[in-house]
C-alpha positions, 0 to 999 in steps of 0.5 A, a space after each residue: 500500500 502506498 501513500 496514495 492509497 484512497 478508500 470510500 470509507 473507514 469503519 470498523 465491523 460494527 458501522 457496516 450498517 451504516 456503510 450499508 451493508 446490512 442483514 435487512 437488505 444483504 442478498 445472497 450467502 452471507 457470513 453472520 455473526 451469532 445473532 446476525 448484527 453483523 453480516 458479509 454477503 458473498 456472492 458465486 464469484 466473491 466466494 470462488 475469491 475467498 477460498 483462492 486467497 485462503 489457500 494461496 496463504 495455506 500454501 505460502 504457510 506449508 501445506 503440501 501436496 502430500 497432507 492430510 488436513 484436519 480442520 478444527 475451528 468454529 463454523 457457526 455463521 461464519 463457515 471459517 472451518 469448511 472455506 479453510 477446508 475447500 481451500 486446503 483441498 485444492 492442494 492437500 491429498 485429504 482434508 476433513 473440516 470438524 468442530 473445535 468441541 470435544 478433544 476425543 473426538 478430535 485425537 480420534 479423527 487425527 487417527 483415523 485420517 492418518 492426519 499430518 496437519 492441524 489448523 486450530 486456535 492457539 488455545 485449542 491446541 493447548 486444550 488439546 495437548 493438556 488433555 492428551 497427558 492428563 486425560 487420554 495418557 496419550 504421547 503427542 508424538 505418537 500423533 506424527 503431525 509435521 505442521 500445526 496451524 494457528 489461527 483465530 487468537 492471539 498466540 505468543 511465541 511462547 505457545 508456538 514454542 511449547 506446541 512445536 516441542 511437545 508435538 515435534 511439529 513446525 508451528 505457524 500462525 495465520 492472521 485472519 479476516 475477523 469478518 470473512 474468515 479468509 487467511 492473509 497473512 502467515 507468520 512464523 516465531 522466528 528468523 525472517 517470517 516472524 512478521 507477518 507474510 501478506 502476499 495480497 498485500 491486504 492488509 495494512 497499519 492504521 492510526 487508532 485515533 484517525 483514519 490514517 494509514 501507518 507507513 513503514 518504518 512506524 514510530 513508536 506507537 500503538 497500530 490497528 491492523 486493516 484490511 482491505 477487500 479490492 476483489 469483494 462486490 460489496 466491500 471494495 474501497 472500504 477499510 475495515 478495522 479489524 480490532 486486532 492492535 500491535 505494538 510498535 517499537 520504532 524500528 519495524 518495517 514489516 507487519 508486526 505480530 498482534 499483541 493487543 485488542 481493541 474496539 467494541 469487540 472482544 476476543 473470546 475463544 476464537 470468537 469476538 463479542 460484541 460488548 454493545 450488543 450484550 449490554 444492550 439484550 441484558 437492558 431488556 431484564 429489570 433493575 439491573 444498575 451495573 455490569 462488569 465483563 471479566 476475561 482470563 486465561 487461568 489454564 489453557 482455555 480463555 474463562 468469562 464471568 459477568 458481575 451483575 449489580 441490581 437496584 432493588 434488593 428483592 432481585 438479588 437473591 431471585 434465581 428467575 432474575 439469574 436464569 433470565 440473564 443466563 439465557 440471554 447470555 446463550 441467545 447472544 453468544 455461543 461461548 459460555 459466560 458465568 454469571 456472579 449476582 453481587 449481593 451489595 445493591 447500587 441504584 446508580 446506573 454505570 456502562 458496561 466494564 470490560 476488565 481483560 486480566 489477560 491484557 489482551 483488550 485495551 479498550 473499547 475507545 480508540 482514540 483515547 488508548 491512541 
């Protein structure tokens, strides 16, 4: 990209609405998210585009011909899990597309395919490990997987590390499109390919506090990675934010590794939430005052819990009150959240808090983390 680069628009996923694309009027196949706020049509030919560009990157990434594929990622929607299997099946020997849920299932497909690759989030794949010590008594050598593909999360050098060591497997990771799903860069933890490999060159750095493009070398600053769909009916000359941030140190002239979110948008098992969203079907429930979004990662899965502060003190204790928002939880998002009831009563109504002790989000306003 070029300083010269020009674009009808900046917005991030949640103003697609307003940039017109929206679920009331999309035609054709549209990728959703789990309660359809936010929705990419595809069209025949966009689609045919998507799965070229995913595999082009698969390929860039290590895939051979000789592979044989398992997929393990979420397709709820967004059909990330099948487009990375069409696309891998353009150049691998077999590929399988199966659910992220149930680590038995998954070794038992591993086993049976004969597979040498697995695509998953970082976090799934340390679920996976884990599990085959202490649950399936199972030596993750055993398995002969020669590459294991990261994608869908924040990954630090560490995990790659550990899951190349454990699984005797060469690690790399993908950057995806939050919106499409389509893979467009790789990225390896090490030596030349430790920053991220664009081949279309979609993808770009962009001010938090302005709709500016960074250009190399980028001074010492906090970037939010944007992407760009120059091929797509719908999306071209738009750049979408993606949320996903970097931290820049001065020097780097080349993609950097993710470290960060940002946004109204969090990431949470390989899924964004949309914390507007949320706020918004838990203010249909009476007398709520106040709600707290707690993130970590004690173990090897991320864990969410919402703190809910009533007004009245006859709702504390009511079980209905915590059955209602627990089922609002599961109509918004598919990934389970705790809820914690706290027994002090606050009539003073305070916006959603987002606190992320994995420090991964840094916020939702821009401009002032910028």
């Amino acid at each position: 990209m070029s300083k010269q680069t020009t674009f009808r628009g900046w917005c991030s996923r949640s103003e697609l609405s307003a940039a017109g694309i929206d679920a009331r009027t999309a035609r054709g196949l549209l990728l959703s998210s789990p309660v359809a706020d936010v929705v990419a049509p595809l069209t025949t030919e966009d689609l045919d585009k998507a799965v070229e560009i995913s595999g082009r990157t698969l390929t860039a990434a290590g895939l051979l011909a000789s592979d044989r594929v398992v997929v393990a990622l979420n397709s709820d929607g967004e059909l990330t899990s099948s487009l990375y299997a069409q696309a891998a099946a353009k150049t691998v020997e077999a590929v399988v597309s199966t659910g992220p849920r149930g680590r038995m299932r998954l070794l038992k497909v591993i086993e049976g395919l004969r597979a040498s690759v697995l695509v998953t989030t970082p976090s799934g794949a340390m679920d996976f490990l884990a599990r085959l010590h202490m649950e399936f008594l199972a030596d993750p050598l055993d398995l002969e997987l020669r590459l294991i593909v990261l994608i869908g999360e924040i990954a630090d050098d560490r995990t790659h590390k550990h899951l190349a060591r454990e699984f005797g497997a060469e690690v790399v990771e993908l950057f995806a499109d939050p919106l499409l799903g389509i893979a467009l860069a790789h990225r390896r933890p090490r030596g030349s390919e430790s920053s991220w490999q664009d081949a279309d060159g979609s993808l770009l750095l962009a001010r938090l506090d302005a709709d500016t493009e960074l250009e190399p070398p980028y001074a010492d600053s906090f970037a939010e990675f944007v992407v760009t769909h120059p091929w797509h009916s719908t999306l071209a000359g738009l750049a979408l934010r993606t949320g996903y941030v970097a931290r820049l140190d001065g020097q780097a002239k080349l993609l950097p590794a993710a470290d960060h979110t940002v946004g109204d948008q969090v990431l949470l098992r390989g899924r964004w939430l949309s914390v507007p969203h949320l706020a918004g079907a838990l203010r249909a429930i009476d007398g709520i005052t106040r709600l707290r979004l707690e993130i970590n990662r004690k173990g090897t899965l991320d864990a969410a819990t919402l703190h809910v502060t009533f007004g009245r003190a006859t709702l504390t204790g009511n079980p209905m009150w915590k059955a209602r928002i627990e089922q609002v939880l599961t109509a918004v998002t598919p990934v389970h959240i705790d809820v914690v009831v706290a027994e002090q009563v606050e009539e003073t109504h305070l916006p959603i808090e987002v606190v992320d002790q994995r420090g991964q989000h840094l916020g939702q306003d821009r401009a002032s983390i910028a």
